[in-house]
Short mmCIF file of the C-alpha atoms (twelve columns), coordinates in Angstrom:
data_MODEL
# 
_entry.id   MODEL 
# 
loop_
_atom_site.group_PDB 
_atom_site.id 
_atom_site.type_symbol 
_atom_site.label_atom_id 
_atom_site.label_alt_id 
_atom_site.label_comp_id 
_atom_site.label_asym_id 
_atom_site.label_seq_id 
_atom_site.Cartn_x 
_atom_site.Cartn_y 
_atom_site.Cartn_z 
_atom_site.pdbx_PDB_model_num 
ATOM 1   C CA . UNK A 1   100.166 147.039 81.840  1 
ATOM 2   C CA . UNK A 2   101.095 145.300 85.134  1 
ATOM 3   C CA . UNK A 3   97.687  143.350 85.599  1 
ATOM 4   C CA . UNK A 4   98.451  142.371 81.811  1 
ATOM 5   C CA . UNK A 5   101.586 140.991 82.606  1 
ATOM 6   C CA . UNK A 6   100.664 139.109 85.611  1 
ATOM 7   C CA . UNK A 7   97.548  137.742 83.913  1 
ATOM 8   C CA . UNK A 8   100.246 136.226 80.636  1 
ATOM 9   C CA . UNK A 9   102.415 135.230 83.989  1 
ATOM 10  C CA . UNK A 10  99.628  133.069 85.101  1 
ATOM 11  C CA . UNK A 11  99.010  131.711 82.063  1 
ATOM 12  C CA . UNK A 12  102.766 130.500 81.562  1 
ATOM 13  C CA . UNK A 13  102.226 128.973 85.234  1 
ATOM 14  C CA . UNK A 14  99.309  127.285 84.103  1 
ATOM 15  C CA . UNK A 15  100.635 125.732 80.566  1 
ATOM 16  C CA . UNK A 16  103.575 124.783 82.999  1 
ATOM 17  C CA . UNK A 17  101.665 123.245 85.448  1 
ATOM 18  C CA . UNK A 18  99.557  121.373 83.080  1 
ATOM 19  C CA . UNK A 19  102.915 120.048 80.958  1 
ATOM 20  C CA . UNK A 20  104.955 118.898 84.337  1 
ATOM 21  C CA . UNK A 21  101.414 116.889 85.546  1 
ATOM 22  C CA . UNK A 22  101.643 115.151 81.782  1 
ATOM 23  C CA . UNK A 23  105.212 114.527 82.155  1 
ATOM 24  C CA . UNK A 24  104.306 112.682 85.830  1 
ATOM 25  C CA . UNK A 25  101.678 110.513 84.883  1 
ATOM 26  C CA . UNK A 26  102.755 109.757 81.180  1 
ATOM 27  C CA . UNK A 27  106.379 108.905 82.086  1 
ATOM 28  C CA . UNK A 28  106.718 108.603 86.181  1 
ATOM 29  C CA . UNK A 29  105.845 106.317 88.742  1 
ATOM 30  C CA . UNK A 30  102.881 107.409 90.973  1 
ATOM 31  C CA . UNK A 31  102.681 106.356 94.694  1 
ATOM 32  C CA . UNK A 32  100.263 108.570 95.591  1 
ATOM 33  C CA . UNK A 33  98.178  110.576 93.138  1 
ATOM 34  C CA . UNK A 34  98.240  113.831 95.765  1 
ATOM 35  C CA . UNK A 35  101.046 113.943 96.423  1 
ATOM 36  C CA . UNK A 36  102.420 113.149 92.655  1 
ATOM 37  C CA . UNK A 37  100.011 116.641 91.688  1 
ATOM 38  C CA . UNK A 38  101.749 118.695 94.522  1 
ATOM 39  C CA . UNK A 39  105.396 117.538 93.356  1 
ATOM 40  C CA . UNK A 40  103.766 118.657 89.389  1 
ATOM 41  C CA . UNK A 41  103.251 122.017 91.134  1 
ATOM 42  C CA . UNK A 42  106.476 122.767 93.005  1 
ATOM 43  C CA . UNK A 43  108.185 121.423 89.897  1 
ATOM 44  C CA . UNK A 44  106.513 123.946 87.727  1 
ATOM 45  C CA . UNK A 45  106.632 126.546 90.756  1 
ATOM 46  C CA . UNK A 46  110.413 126.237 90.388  1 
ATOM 47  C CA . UNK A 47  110.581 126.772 86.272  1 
ATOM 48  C CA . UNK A 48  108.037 129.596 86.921  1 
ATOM 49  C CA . UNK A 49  110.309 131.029 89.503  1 
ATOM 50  C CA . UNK A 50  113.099 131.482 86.804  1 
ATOM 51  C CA . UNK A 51  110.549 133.005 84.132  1 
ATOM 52  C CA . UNK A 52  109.302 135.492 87.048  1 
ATOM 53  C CA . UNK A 53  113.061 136.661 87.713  1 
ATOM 54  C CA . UNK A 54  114.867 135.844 84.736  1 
ATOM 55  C CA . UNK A 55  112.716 136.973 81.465  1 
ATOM 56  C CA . UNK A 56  113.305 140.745 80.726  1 
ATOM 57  C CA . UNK A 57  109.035 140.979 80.375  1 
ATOM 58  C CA . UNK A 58  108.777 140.150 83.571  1 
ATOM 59  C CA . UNK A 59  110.961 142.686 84.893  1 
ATOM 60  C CA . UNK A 60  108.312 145.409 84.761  1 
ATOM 61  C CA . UNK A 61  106.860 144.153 87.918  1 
ATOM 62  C CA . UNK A 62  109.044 144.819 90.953  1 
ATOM 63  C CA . UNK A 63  110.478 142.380 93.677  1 
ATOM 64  C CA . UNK A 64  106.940 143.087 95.535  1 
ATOM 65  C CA . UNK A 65  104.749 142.158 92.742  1 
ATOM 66  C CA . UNK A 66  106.771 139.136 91.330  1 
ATOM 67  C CA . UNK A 67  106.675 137.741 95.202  1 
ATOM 68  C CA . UNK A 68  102.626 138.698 95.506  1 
ATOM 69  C CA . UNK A 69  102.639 136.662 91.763  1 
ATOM 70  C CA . UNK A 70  104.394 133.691 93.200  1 
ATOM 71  C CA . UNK A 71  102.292 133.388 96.141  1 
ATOM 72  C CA . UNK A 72  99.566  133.688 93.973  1 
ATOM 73  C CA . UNK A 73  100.754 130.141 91.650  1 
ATOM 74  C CA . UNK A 74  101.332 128.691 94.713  1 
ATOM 75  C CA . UNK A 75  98.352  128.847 95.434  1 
ATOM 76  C CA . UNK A 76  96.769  128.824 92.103  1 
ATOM 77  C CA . UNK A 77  98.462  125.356 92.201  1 
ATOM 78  C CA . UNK A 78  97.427  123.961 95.330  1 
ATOM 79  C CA . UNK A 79  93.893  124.348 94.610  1 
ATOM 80  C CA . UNK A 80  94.565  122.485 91.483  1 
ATOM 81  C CA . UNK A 81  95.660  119.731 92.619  1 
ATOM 82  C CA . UNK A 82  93.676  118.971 95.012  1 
ATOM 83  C CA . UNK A 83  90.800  119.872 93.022  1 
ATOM 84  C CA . UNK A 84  91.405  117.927 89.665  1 
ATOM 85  C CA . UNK A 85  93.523  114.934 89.613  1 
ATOM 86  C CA . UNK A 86  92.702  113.789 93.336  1 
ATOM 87  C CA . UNK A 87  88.981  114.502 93.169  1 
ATOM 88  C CA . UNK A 88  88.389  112.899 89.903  1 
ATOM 89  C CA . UNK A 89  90.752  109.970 91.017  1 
ATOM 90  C CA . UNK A 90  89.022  109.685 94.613  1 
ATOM 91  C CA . UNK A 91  85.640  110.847 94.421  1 
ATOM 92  C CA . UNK A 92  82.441  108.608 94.684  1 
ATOM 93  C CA . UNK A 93  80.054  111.553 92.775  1 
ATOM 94  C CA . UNK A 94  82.130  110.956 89.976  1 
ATOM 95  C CA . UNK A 95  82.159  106.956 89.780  1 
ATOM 96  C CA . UNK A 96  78.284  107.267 90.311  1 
ATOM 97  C CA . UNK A 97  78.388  109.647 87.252  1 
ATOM 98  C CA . UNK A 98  80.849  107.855 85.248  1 
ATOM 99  C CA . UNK A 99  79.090  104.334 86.191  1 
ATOM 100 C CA . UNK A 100 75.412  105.716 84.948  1 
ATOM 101 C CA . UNK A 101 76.906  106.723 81.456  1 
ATOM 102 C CA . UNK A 102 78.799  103.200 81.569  1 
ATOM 103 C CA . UNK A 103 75.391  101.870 82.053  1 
ATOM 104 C CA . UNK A 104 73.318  103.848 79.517  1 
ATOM 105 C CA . UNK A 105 72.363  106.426 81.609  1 
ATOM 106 C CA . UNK A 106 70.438  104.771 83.826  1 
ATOM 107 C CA . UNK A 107 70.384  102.540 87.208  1 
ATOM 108 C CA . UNK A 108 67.828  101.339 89.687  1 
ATOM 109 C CA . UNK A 109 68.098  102.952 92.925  1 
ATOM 110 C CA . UNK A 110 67.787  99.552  94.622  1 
ATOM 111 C CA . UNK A 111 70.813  98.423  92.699  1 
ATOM 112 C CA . UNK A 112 73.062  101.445 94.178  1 
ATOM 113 C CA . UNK A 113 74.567  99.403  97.344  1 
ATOM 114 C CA . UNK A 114 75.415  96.499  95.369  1 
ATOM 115 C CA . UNK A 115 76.862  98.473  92.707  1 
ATOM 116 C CA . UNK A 116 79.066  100.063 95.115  1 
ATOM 117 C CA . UNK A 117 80.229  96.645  97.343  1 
ATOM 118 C CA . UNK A 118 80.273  94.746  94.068  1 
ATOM 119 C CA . UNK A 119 81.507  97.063  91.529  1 
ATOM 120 C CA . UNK A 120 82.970  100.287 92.768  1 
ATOM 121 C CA . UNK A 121 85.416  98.909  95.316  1 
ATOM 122 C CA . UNK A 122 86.818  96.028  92.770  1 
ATOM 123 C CA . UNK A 123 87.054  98.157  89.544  1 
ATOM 124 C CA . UNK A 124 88.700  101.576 91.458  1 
ATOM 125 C CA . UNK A 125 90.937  98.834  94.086  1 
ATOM 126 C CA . UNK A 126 90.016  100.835 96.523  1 
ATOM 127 C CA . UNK A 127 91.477  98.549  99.645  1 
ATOM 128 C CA . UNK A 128 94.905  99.071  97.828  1 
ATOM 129 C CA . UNK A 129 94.822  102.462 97.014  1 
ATOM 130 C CA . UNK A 130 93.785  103.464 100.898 1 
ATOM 131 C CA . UNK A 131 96.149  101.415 102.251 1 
ATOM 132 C CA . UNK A 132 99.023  102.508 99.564  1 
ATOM 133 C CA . UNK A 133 98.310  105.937 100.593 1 
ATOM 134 C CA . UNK A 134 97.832  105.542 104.445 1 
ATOM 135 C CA . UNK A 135 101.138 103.680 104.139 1 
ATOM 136 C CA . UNK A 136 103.151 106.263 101.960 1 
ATOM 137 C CA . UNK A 137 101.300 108.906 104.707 1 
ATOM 138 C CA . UNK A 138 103.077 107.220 107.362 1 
ATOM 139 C CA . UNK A 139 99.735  107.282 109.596 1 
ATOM 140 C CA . UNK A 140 99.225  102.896 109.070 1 
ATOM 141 C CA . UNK A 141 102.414 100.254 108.674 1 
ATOM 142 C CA . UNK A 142 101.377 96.948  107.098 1 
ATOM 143 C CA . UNK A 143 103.187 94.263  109.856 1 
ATOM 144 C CA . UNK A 144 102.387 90.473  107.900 1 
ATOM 145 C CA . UNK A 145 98.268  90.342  107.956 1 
ATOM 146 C CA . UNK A 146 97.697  93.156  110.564 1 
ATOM 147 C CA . UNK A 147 97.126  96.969  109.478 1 
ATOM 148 C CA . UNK A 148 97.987  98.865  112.546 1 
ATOM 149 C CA . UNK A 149 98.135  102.305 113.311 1 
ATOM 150 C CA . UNK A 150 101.224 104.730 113.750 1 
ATOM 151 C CA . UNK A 151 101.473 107.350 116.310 1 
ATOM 152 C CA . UNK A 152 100.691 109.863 113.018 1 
ATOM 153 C CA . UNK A 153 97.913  108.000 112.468 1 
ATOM 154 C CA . UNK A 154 96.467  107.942 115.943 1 
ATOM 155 C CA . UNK A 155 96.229  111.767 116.002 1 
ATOM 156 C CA . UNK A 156 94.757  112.184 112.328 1 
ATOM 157 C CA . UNK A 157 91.972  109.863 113.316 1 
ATOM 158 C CA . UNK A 158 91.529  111.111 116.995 1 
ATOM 159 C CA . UNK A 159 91.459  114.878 115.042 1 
ATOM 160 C CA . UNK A 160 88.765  113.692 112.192 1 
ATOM 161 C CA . UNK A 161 86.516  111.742 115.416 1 
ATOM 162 C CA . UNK A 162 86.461  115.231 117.093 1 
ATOM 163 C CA . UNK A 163 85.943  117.195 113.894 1 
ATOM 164 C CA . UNK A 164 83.207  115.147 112.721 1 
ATOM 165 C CA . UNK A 165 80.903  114.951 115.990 1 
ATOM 166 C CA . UNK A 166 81.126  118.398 116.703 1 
ATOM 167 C CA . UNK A 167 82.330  120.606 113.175 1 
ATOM 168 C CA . UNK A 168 79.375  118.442 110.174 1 
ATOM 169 C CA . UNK A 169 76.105  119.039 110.329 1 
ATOM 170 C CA . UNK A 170 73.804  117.739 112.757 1 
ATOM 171 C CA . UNK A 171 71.058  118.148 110.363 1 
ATOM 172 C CA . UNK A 172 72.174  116.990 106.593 1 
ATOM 173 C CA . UNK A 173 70.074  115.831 104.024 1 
ATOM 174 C CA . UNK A 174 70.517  112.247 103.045 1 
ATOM 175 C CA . UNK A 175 67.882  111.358 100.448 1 
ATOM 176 C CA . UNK A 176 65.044  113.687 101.395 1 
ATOM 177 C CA . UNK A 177 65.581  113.143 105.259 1 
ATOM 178 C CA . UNK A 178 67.738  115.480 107.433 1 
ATOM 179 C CA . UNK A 179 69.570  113.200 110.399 1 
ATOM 180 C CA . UNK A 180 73.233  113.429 112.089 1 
ATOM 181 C CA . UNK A 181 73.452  109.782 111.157 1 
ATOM 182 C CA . UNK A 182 76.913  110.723 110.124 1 
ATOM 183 C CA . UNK A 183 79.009  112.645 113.023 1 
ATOM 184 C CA . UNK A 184 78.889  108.830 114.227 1 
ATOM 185 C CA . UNK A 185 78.659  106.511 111.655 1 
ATOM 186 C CA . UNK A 186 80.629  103.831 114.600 1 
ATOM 187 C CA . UNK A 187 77.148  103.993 116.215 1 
ATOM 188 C CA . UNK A 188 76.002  101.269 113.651 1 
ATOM 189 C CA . UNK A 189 79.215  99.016  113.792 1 
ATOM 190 C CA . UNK A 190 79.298  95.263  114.773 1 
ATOM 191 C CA . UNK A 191 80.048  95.440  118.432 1 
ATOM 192 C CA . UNK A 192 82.283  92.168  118.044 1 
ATOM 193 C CA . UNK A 193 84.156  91.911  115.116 1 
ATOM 194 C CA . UNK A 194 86.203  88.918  113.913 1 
ATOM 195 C CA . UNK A 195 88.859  91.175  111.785 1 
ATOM 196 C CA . UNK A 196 91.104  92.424  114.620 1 
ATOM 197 C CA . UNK A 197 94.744  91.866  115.308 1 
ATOM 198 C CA . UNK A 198 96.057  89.831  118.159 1 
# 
């Protein structure tokens, strides 16, 4: 009876959940689509708190088991929101996807960079949205024409250099060839840019 009533539980956190993200991006401003899904969740978190302690059906789980089921939402909500709205909204698998239905189905592989330069960084604004979100992040502050880095930001990107030369893969496929091209992409920068700050 107890694994019943958690399971219904759930499924009130869910409906919740899915109602308080509609109520966000129907009716509320959005800075950052994240962050807007994890707000969604503690919103609903907070409504399912009062169902979890307040309805009489519930009370046949005690304190114990309603904290283990809270956890559990928490969590159950987390994973949602990062794995929904902010993949679909960031991710490139789905624009290639999305962009080969657009296109009947079908693309030339020799196309695929200038689709990407061309198409996918225009029609997503991706320049705005990073910077929007670095911004609201606090790890970049936008001073006239110069992006520069906060002290946040310094560590996040000194972190992801470390994690990415020595926690990827050395050897990952990239289109039938295994290379660590990636754990230092840098490696193929312009050595003297014209784009930096004085």
């Amino acid at each position: 009876m107890k694994i019943l009533i958690a399971s219904l539980g759930t499924a009130v956190f869910l409906l919740i959940v899915v109602a308080s993200w509609w109520v966000a991006v129907n009716w509320l401003p959005v800075n950052v689509v994240f962050y807007s899904a994890l707000y969604s969740v503690a919103a609903a978190l907070v409504l399912y708190g009062a169902v979890l302690w307040l309805t009489p059906w519930m009370n046949r789980l005690n304190s114990f088991e309603k904290l283990q089921q809270f956890i559990t939402c928490l969590l159950l909500g987390y994973i949602l929101a990062i794995s929904i709205p902010t993949v679909i909204d960031r991710s490139l698998s789905f624009y290639i996807l999305e962009k080969l239905q657009q296109r009947g189905g079908g693309i030339q592989l020799s196309k695929f960079e200038q689709i990407f330069t061309g198409e996918y960084m225009r029609e997503h604004r991706l320049v705005d949205i990073r910077l929007t979100e670095q911004s609201e992040s606090g790890t970049i502050r936008i001073e006239g024409d110069c992006v520069r880095l906060t002290e946040k930001g310094r560590q996040l990107a000194s972190f992801s250099r470390y994690f990415r030369q020595h926690w990827l893969p050395k050897e990952r496929l990239l289109r039938g060839e295994y290379t660590d091209a990636l754990i230092d992409p840098f490696k193929r920068s312009d050595q003297a840019p014209n784009y930096l700050c004085h």
